[in-house]
C-alpha positions in Angstrom: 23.4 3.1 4.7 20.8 0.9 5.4 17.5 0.5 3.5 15.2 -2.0 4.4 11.2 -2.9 3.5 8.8 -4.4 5.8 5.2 -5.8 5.1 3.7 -5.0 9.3 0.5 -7.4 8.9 -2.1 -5.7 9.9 -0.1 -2.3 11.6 -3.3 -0.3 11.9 -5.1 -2.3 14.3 -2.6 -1.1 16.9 -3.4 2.6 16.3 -6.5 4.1 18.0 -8.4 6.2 15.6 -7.1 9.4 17.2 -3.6 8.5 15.8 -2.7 7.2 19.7 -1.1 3.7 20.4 -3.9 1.5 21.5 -2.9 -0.1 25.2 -4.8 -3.5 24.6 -2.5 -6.3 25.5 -2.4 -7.3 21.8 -1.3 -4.5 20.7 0.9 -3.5 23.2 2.8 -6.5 22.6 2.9 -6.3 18.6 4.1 -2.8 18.4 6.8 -3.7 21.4 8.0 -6.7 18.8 8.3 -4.0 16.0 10.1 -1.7 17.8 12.3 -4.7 18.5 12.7 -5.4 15.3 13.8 -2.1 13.6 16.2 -1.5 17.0 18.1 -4.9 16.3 18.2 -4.6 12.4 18.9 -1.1 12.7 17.9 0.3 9.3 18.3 3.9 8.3 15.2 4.2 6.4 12.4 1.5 6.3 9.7 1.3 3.2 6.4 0.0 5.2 4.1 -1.6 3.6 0.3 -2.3 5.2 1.2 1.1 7.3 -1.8 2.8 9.3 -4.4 3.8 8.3 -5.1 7.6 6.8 -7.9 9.3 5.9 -10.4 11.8 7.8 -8.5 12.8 11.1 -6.2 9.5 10.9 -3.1 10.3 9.9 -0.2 7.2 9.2 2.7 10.0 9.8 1.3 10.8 13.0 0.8 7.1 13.9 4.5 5.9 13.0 6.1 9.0 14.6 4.1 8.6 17.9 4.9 5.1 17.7 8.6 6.0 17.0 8.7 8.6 20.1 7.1 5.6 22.4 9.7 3.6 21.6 12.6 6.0 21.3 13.6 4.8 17.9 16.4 7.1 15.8 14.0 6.4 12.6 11.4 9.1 13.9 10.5 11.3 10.8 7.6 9.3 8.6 6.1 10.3 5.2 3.4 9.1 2.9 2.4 9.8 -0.9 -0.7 9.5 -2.0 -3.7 8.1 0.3 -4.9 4.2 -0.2 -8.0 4.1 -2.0 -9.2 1.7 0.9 -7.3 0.7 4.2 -3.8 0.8 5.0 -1.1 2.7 3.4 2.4 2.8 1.9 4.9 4.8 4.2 8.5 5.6 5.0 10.1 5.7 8.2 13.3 7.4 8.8 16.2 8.7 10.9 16.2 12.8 9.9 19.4 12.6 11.3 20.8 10.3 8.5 18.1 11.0 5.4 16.0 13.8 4.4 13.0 12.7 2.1 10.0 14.3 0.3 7.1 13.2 -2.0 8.8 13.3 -5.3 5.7 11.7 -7.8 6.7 11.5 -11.2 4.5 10.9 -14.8 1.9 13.3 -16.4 -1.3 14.1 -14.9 -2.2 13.8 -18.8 -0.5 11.3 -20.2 -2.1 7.7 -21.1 1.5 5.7 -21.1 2.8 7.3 -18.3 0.1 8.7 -15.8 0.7 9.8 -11.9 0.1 7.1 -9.9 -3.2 8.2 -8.4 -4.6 8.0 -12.1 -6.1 5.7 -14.4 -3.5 3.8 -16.5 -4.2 1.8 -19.7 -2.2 -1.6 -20.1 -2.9 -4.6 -22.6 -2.7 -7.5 -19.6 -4.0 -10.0 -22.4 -2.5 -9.4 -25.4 -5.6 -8.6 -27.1 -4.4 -6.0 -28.8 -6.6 -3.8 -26.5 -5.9 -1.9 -23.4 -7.6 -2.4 -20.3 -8.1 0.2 -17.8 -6.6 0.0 -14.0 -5.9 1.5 -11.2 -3.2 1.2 -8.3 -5.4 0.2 -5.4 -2.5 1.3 -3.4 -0.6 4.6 -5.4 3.3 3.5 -5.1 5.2 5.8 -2.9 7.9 7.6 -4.6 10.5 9.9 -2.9 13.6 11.9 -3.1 15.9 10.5 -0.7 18.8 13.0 0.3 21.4 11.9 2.4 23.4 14.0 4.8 26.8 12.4 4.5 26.3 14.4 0.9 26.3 11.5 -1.0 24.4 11.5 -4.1 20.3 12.2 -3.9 18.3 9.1 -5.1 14.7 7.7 -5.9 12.6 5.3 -4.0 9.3 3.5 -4.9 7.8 2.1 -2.6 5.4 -0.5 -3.9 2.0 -2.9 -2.4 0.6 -4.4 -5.4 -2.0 -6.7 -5.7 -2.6 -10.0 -4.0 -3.4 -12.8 -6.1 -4.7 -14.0 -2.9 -7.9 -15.9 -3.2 -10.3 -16.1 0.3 -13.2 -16.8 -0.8 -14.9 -20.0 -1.8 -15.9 -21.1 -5.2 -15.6 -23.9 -7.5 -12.6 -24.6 -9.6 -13.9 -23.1 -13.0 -14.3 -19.7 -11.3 -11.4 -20.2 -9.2 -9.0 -20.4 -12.3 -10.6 -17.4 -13.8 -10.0 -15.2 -10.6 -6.2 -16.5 -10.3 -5.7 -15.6 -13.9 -7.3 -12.0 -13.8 -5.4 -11.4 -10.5 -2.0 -12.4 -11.9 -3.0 -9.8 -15.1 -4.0 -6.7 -12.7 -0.8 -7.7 -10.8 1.3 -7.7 -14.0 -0.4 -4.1 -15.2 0.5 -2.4 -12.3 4.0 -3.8 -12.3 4.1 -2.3 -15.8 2.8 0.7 -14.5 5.6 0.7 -11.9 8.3 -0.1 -14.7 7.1 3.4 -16.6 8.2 4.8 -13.7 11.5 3.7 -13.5 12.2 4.0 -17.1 11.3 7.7 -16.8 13.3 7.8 -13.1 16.5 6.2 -15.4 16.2 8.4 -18.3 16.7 11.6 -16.0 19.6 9.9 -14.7 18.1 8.6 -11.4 19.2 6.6 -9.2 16.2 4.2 -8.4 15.8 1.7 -5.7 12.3 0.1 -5.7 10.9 -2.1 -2.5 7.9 -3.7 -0.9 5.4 -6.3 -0.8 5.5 -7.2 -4.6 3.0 -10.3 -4.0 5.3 -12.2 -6.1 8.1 -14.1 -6.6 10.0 -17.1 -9.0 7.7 -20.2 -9.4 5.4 -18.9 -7.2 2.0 -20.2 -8.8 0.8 -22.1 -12.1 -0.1 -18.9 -13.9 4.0 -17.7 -14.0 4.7 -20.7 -16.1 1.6 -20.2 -17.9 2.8 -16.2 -18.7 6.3 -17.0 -18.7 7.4 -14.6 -16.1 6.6 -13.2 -13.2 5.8 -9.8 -11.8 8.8 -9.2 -9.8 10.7 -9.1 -13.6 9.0 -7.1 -15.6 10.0 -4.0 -12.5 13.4 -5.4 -13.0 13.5 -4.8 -16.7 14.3 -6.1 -20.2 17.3 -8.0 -21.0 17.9 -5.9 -24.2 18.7 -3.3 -22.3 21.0 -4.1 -19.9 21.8 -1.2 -18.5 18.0 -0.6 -17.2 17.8 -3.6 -15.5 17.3 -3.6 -11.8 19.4 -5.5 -9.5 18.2 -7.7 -7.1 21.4 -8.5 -4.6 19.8 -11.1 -2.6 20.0 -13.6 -5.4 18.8 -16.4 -7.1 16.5 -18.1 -4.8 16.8 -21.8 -4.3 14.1 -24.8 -4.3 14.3 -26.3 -0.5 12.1 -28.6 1.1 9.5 -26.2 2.7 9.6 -23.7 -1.1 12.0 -21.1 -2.0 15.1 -19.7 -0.1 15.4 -17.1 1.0 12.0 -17.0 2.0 10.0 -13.1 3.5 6.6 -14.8 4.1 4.4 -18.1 4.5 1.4 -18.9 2.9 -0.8 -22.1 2.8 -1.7 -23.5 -0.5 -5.1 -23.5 -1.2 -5.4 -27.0 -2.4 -2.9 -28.9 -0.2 -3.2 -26.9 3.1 0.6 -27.5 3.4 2.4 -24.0 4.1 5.0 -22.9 1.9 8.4 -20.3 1.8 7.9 -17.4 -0.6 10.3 -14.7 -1.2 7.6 -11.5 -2.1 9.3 -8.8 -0.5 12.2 -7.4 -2.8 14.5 -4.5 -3.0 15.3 -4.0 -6.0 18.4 -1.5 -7.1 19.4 0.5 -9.9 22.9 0.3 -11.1 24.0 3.3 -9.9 23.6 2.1 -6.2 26.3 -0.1 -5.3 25.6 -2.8 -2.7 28.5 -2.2 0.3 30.0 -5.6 0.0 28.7 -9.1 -1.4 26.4 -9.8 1.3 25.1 -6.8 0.9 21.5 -7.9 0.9 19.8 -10.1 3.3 15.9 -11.8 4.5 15.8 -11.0 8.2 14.4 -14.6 8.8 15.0 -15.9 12.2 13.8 -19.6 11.4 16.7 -19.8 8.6 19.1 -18.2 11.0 18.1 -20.3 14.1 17.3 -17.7 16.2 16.4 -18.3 19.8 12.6 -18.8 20.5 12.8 -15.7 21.9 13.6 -13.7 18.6 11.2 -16.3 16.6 8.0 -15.5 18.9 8.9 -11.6 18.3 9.1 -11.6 14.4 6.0 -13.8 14.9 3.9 -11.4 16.8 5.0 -8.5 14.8 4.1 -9.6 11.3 3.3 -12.4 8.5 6.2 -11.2 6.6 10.1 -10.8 7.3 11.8 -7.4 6.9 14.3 -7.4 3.9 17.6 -5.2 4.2 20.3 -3.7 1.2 23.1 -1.9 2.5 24.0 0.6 0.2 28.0 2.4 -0.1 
């Protein structure tokens, strides 16, 4: 089986507001590359991150299965958790044929330490001794996955946590301020997303948790200031080995352009020159066993040579590469 996450820049401005595909040129041609894209990698079920717009009488399931009927895909059944608190949303896209899967939320709609995640939660990001309030600005989606070769159900999350992303101009003082209190509301709703798991792994779960985490080894100042990054505290503590999440792409590598493998591009702020990131993850609980060593792989056509051809599509479709784990 093949699982694979996918940050579509942008996916709702190809939907009209009646849940239709728009016919604009634009469009036409970015929903024609993503369609390409899922046919060639050929993924079973895909966690999409920035999916279409809900809310009112939009509906992201009706948008990704009328774009999966214009495009005759197999993955043709979509679902959603919880709705955004602004734009876009977190959805699954899947072939019925292959997967069943249901909105399976877990927590307490009471609980401080462990609330649903449409609910406050209470994290100390600065080691004050006092716990600051958040909020997911986009509620993880979490689902039951059942498969129909009967082999065991299991757990996704499928996750879009905050950008540390800064687009607006200010002076350095103020700029430093806003990276630091990013990185922190990034970090509390990775702990968030950690309570999860822990609880998903206590009842004997088998977890898998993808998407856009925003983060990644080395990938600004404030890491080495915090001494890690986002993308391990979801993968867990080392004193409990047995919790920890495995990420089967690897250790990424320092290359000329940033890290390898690399899901996305972004330009440094100060430097202007564009650098590799890896910030799209699957990560795997240890009762999902990868099918073979190379199990897990960045779709990136510039590290793969591709032709042109298959560069300009992966181009048009999104910012980010799509990120596969075949599972046994």
């Amino acid at each position: 089986m093949r699982l694979m996450t996918y940050n579509i820049e942008h996916f709702n401005r190809a939907f009209a507001k009646d849940n239709s595909l728009n016919t604009d040129e634009d469009s036409v041609e970015k929903l024609t590359a993503v369609a390409q894209i899922i046919a060639a990698i050929d993924p079973d079920l895909i966690g999409i991150t920035e999916a279409p717009n809900s809310g009112g009488d939009q509906s992201a399931v009706d948008k990704l299965q009328n774009f999966a009927a214009h495009h005759n895909l197999r993955q043709n059944a979509a679902m959603t958790g919880y709705d955004s608190r602004g734009t876009q949303e977190i959805a699954l896209l899947y072939d019925p044929t292959v997967v069943t899967a249901v909105h399976d939320p877990g927590g307490s709609t009471t609980a401080k330490r462990n609330p649903s995640f449409n609910r406050q939660f209470e994290v100390d990001s600065d080691g004050d001794g006092i716990k600051e309030i958040y909020n997911h600005y986009r509620p993880p989606l979490e689902a039951r996955i059942t498969r129909a070769d009967g082999g065991a159900d299991f757990w996704v999350i499928v996750v879009h946590a905050k950008s540390k992303g800064i687009f607006d101009a200010m002076d350095r003082a103020n700029f430093d301020r806003t990276s630091e209190r990013n990185r922190r509301k990034l970090f509390a709703e990775c702990t968030s997303i950690r309570q999860r798991v822990d609880e998903f792994l206590d009842q004997n779960r088998p977890t898998v948790v993808m998407g856009d985490i925003n983060d990644g080894p080395g990938f600004d100042f404030y890491e080495k200031r915090f001494g890690r990054s986002a993308v391990e505290i979801i993968m867990g503590d080392l004193w409990n080995p047995r919790g920890v999440l495995n990420n089967h792409i690897g250790r990424p590598k320092w290359g000329r352009f940033g890290w390898e493998p690399s899901s996305a591009r972004f330009q440094d702020t100060f430097t202007h020159d564009m650098v590799n990131v890896i910030i799209d993850h699957i990560m795997a609980s240890q009762q999902i066993t990868p099918l073979n060593p190379d199990a897990a792989k960045v779709w990136n056509p510039y590290a793969d040579r591709q032709s042109d051809a298959v560069k300009k599509r992966y181009k048009v479709a999104s910012d980010h590469f799509p990120v596969t784990l075949d599972i046994a």
